[in-house]
N, C-alpha and C positions, 0 to 999 in steps of 0.2 A: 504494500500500500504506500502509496508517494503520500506524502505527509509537507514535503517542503515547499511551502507559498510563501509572498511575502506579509502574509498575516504573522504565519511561524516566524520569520525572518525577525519581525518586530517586538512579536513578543519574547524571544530569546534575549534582545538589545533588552528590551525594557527590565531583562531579570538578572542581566549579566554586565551592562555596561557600567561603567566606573562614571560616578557624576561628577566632571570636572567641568567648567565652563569652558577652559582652557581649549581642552580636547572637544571641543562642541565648536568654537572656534576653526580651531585646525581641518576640522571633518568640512567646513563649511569652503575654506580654502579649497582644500582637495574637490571639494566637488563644482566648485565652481570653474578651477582650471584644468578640471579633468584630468584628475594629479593619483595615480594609481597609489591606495595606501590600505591596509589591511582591514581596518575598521573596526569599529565599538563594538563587535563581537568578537573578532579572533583576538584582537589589543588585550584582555581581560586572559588571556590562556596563555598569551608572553606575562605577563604581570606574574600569574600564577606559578606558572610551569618553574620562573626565576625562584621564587620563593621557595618552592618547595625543596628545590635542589641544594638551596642555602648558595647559591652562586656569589661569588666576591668579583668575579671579569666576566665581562661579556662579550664578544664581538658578533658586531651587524657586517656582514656581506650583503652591501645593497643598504642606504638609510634614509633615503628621499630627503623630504625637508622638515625630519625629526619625529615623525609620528607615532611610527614604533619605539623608537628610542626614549619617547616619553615613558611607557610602560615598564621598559628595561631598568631608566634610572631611579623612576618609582617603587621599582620592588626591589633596587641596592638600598636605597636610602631607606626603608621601611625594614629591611632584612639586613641591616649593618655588610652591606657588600661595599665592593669601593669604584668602580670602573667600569661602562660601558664604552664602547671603542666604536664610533658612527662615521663610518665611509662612504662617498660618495665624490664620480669624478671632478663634479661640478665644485666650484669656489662657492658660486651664489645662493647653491644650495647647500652648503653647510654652512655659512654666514646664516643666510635664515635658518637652519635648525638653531644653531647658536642662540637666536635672538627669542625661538617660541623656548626653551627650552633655562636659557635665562629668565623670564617671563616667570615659568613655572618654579623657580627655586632650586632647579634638579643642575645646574651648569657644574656645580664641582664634581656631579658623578660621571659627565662626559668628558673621552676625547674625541678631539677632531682629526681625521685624515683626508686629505684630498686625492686620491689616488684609485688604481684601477682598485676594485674591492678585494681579489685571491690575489693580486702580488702586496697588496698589505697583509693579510693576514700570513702570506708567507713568512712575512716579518719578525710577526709576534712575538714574544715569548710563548712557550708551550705551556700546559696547564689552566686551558680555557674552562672556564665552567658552564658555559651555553653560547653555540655559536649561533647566530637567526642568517638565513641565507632567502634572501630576495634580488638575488642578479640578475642578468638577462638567462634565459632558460637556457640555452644552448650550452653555460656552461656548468648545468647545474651537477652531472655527473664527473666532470674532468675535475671540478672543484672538489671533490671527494677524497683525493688523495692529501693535498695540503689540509683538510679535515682533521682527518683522522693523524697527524700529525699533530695537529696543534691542541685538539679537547682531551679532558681527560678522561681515564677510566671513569665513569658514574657519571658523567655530564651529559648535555643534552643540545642534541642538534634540531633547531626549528626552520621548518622548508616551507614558504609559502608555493601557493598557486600546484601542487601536487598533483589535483585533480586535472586542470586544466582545461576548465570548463567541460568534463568528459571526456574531454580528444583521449585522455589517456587511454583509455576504455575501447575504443575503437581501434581496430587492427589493418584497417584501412589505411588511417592517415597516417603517412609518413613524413609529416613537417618535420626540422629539424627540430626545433623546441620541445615538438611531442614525445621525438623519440627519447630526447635526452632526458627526459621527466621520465617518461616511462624506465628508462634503464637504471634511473636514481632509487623509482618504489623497488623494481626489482632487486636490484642489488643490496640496498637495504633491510628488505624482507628475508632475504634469502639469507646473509652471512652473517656467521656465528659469533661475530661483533657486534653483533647490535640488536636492540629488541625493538623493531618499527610498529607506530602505528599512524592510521590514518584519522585525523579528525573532518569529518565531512559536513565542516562548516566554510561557507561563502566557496572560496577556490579549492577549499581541500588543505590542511595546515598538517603536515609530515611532524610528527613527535619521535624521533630516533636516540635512545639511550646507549651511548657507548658501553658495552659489558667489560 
């Protein structure tokens, strides 16, 4: 039985969204520039997913202009963690995350990178406590191996856009995007490193625990 409208869609938000003006705000940018960003439902499962883990580093692959990253520094600074790490190639937009992100009080738990997203986190120190991965999809399986490098044993990898509006699901389409999503669920599902799950809310939001 399909269950999912956007009545469900609303009533999820209404039970799960974090009431911040701020992020009410933000959501309104994004929609107005038709600025792709996770939204007041999946926001609340980075929020969560950090806390639980007791995460102290975060790193974003992919940070737009702060939205997720809001969630990330909100559950360091609530959870005594110290660092979330927001990439993106653009200057302008991490000037503006900088600026919503100061706004909200959360600026000492960010840093800034201006760079491609995976040759920063090549960078890193290792011993990541939650990586968020929102890049261009094409490289969302090649990004795996400087992964699994960098997080630690018992942390947690978050993968937006999973589902991919379905495509994944379909054995037809061979977009490149598609395929590279698709070889990430499998690969992940499949190897004895990891315990994946799918949450199949908005695009599909990948929960993968390193063993």
């Amino acid at each position: 039985m399909q269950i999912w409208t956007d009545d469900v869609a609303r009533y999820i938000a209404d039970h799960t969204a974090i009431d911040d003006p701020l992020l009410r705000e933000m959501e309104q940018r994004a929609g107005r520039d038709r600025f792709p960003i996770i939204g007041p439902v999946v926001g609340p499962w980075l929020y969560s997913l950090t806390r639980m883990v007791g995460a102290r580093r975060v790193f974003e692959l992919g940070s737009g202009f702060g939205y997720s990253t809001w969630y990330f520094a909100s559950a360091l600074r609530d959870g005594g963690g110290q660092m979330v790490t927001h990439t993106v190639w653009d200057q302008a937009l991490s000037d503006e995350a900088g600026q919503w992100l100061e706004r909200a009080g959360l600026l000492g738990y960010c840093d800034f990178i201006v760079s491609e997203s995976t040759l920063a986190l090549s960078e890193a120190e290792p011993g990541l406590d939650v990586i968020f991965m929102d890049i261009d999809k094409e490289g969302y399986a090649a990004a795996l191996t400087i992964i699994e490098q960098k997080l630690r044993p018992g942390g947690l990898l978050l993968v937006d856009n999973v589902l991919w509006d379905g495509k994944v699901a379909d054995d037809r389409d061979g977009d490149e995007a598609t395929v590279a999503i698709r070889r990430l669920n499998e690969y992940l599902s499949a190897s004895e490193g990891w315990d994946y799950l799918i949450v199949p809310l908005r695009d599909g939001l990948g929960v993968a625990h390193r063993r």
